[in-house]
C-alpha positions in Angstrom: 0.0 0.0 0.0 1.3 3.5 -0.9 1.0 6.5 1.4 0.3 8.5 -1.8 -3.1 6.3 -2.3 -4.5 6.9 0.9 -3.8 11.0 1.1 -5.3 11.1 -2.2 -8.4 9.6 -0.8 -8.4 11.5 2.8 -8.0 14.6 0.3 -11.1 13.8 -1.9 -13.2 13.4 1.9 -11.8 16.4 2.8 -13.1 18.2 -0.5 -16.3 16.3 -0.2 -17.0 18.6 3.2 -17.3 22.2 3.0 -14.9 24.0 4.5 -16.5 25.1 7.9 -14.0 26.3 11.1 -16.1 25.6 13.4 -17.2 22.2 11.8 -15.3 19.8 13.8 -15.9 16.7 10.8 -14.1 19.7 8.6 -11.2 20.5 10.9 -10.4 17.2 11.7 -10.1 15.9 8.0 -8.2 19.3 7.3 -6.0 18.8 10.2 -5.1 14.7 9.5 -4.2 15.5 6.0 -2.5 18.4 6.6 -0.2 16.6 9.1 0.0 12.8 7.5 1.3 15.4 4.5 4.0 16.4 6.4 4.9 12.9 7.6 4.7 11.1 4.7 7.6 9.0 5.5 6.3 7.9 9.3 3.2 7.2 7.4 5.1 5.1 4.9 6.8 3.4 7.1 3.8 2.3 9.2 1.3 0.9 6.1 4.5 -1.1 5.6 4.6 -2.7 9.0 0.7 -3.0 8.3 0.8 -4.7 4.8 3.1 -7.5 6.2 0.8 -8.0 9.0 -2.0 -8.4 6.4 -4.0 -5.5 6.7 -4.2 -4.9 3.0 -4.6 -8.4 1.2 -8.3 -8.3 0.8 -8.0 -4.2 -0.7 -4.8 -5.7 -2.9 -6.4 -8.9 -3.1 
């Protein structure tokens, strides 16, 4: 599993809510891409320890 494919769908719910600051659905999709972003490489590192534990065979299936 790629980081990349996950962001890209955490950024799509993100656009799918309207931007609203006091909206806490809003602020915490904004807030978990913004920072996931930022760590892609943490983020990378853990799917990795997750695919070899099986956690994406029936997505990759």
């Amino acid at each position: 599993m790629k980081a990349e494919t996950l962001l890209a769908e955490l950024n799509r719910l993100r656009k799918d809510v309207p931007e609203d600051r006091a909206d806490v659905e809003w602020l915490t999709l904004h807030h978990v891409f913004c920072y996931v972003s930022y760590t892609m490489g943490g983020f990378q590192k853990y799917l990795d320890e997750q695919a070899k534990a099986g956690a994406f065979d029936d997505f990759e299936g």
